[in-house]
C-alpha positions in Angstrom: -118.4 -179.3 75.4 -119.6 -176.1 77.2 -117.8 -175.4 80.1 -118.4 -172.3 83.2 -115.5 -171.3 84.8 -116.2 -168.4 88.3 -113.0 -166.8 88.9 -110.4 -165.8 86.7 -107.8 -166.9 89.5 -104.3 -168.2 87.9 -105.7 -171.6 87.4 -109.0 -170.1 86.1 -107.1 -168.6 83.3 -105.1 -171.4 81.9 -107.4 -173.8 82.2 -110.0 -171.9 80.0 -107.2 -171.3 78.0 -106.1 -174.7 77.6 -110.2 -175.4 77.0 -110.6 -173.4 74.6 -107.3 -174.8 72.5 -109.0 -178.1 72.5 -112.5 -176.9 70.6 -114.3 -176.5 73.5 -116.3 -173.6 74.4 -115.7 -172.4 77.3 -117.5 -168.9 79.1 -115.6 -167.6 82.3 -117.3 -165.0 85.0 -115.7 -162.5 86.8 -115.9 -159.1 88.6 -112.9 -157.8 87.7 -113.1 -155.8 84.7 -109.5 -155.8 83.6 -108.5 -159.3 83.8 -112.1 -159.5 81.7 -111.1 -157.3 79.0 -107.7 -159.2 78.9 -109.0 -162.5 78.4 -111.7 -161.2 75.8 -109.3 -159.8 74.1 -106.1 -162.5 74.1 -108.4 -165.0 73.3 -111.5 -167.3 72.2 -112.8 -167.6 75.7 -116.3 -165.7 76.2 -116.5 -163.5 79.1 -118.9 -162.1 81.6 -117.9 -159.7 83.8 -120.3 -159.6 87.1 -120.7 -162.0 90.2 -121.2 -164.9 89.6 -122.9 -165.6 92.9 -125.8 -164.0 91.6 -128.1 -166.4 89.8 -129.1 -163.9 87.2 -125.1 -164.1 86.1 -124.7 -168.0 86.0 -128.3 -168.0 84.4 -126.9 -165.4 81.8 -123.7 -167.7 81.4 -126.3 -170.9 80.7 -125.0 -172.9 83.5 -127.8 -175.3 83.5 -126.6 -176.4 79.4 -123.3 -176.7 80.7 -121.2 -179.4 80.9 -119.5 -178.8 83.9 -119.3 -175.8 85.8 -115.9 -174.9 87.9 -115.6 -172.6 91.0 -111.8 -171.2 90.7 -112.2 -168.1 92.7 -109.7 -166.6 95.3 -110.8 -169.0 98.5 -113.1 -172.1 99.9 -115.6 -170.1 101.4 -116.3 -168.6 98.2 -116.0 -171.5 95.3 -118.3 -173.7 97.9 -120.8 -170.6 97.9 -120.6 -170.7 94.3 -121.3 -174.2 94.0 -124.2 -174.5 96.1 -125.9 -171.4 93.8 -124.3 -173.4 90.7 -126.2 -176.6 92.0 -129.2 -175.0 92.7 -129.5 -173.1 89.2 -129.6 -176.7 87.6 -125.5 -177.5 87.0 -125.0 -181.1 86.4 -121.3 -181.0 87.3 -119.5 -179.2 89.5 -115.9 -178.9 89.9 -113.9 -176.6 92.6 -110.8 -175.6 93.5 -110.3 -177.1 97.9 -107.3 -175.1 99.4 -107.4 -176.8 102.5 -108.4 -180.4 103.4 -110.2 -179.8 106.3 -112.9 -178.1 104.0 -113.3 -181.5 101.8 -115.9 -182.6 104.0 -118.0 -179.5 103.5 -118.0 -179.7 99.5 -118.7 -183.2 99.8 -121.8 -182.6 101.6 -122.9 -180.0 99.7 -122.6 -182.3 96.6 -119.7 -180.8 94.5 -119.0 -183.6 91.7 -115.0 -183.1 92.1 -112.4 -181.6 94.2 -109.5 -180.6 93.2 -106.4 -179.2 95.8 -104.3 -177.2 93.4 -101.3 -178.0 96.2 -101.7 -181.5 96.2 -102.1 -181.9 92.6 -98.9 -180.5 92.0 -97.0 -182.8 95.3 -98.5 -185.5 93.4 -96.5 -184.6 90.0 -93.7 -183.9 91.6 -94.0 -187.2 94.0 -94.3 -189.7 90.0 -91.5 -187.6 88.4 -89.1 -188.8 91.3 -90.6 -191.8 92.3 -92.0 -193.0 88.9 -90.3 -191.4 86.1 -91.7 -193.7 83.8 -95.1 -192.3 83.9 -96.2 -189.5 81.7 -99.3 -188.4 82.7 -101.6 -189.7 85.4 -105.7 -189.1 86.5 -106.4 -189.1 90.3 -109.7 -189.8 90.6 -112.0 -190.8 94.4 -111.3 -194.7 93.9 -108.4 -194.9 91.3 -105.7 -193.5 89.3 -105.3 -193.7 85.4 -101.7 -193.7 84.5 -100.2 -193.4 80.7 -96.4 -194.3 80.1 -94.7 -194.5 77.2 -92.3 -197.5 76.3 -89.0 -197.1 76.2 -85.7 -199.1 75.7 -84.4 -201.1 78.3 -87.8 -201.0 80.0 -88.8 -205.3 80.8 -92.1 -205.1 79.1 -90.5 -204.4 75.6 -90.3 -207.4 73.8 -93.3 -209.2 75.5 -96.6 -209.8 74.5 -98.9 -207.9 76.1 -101.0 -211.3 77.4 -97.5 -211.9 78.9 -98.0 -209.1 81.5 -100.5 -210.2 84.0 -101.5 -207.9 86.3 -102.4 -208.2 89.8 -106.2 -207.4 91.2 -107.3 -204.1 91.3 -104.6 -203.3 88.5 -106.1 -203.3 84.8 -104.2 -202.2 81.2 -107.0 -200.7 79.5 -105.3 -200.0 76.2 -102.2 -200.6 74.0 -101.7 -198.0 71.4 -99.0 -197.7 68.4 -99.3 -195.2 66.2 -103.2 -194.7 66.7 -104.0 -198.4 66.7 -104.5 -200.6 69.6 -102.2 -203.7 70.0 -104.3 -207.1 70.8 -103.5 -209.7 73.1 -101.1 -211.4 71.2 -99.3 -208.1 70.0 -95.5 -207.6 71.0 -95.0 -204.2 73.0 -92.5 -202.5 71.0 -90.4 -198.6 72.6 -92.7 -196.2 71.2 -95.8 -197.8 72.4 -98.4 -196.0 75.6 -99.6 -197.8 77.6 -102.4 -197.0 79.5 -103.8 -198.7 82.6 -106.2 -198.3 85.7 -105.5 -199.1 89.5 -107.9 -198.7 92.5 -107.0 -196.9 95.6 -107.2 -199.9 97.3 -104.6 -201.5 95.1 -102.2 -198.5 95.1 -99.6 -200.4 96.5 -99.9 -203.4 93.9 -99.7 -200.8 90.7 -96.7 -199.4 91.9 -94.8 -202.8 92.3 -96.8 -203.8 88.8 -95.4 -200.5 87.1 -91.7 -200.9 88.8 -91.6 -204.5 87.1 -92.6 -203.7 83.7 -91.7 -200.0 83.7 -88.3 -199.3 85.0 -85.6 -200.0 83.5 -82.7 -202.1 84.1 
């Protein structure tokens, strides 16, 4: 994938970084010349340093073949600016960081593919590894979450066959996976195993009492 990223904010950064560790390639604009040169220079990331609400930069940075393009500059006012000029250049998707949540409505309107509240993101974490310590890693999306967990002793899943755990509506186990293969139907769920599964928004309440069933132990 080829991904834009306006603003080399903290988040900017590491998530190029992290990018760039998974083979993607990954261009980041910025006016600041030092943290340029830094990035350029500690890494794989390609770099353009100018404004990236000028639409000769983000036409120069190929926005329009991009995969995605994410506004991670210093405040709302700016990423939505840079979204709208992203948008209008020809990105397909658009990303940006949302400070406050009183702005949501605004990038909504102005069509920004994702929102992400870097202060929310991280209450959220916080909020599973209390509440849910079971799960590993989870994916908030508009109108449901992806959770993965990992099996481990003592959980009330191990031991039963994976047709054995019916879940409730709006709840779904997409996959079963042991050492790179998937488990059928019919195959035991063993510690070691992750299980991934979907729930809607609507049926937040359901996967939770789903997850504490199977997932917790004791």
């Amino acid at each position: 994938m080829y991904i834009v990223i306006a603003g080399l904010s903290d988040i900017g950064r590491n998530l190029a970084d992290l990018l760039v560790k998974e083979g993607n390639e990954v261009m980041v604009i910025d006016r600041d010349f030092a943290k340029c040169t830094e990035m350029a220079d500690g890494s794989d990331v390609m770099v353009i340093t100018g404004d990236a609400s000028q639409k000769s930069v983000l036409e120069e940075a190929r926005v329009k073949s991009s995969t995605a393009f994410v506004a991670a500059a210093g405040d709302d006012s700016e990423n939505l600016m840079l979204c709208m000029i992203a948008k209008e250049v020809g990105a397909r998707t658009v990303i940006s960081l949302v400070d406050e949540s009183e702005h949501e409505e605004a990038f909504r309107q102005a069509g920004v593919t994702f929102q992400v509240n870097p202060d929310m993101v991280a209450a959220r974490h916080i909020s599973r590894m209390i509440s849910q310590p079971y799960i590993k890693a989870f994916i908030t999306c508009d109108r449901a979450e992806i959770f993965e967990i990992e099996v481990e002793k003592g959980m009330k899943c191990v031991g039963r066959r994976l047709s054995d755990i019916s879940a409730p509506n709006g709840v779904r186990v997409l996959v079963v996976q042991r050492k790179g293969k998937y488990l059928g139907e019919d195959g035991v769920i063993q510690p070691g195993d992750w299980i991934t599964l979907i729930a809607n928004r609507e049926s937040a309440r359901k996967g939770a009492e789903f997850m504490y069933k199977w997932f917790a132990k004791g």
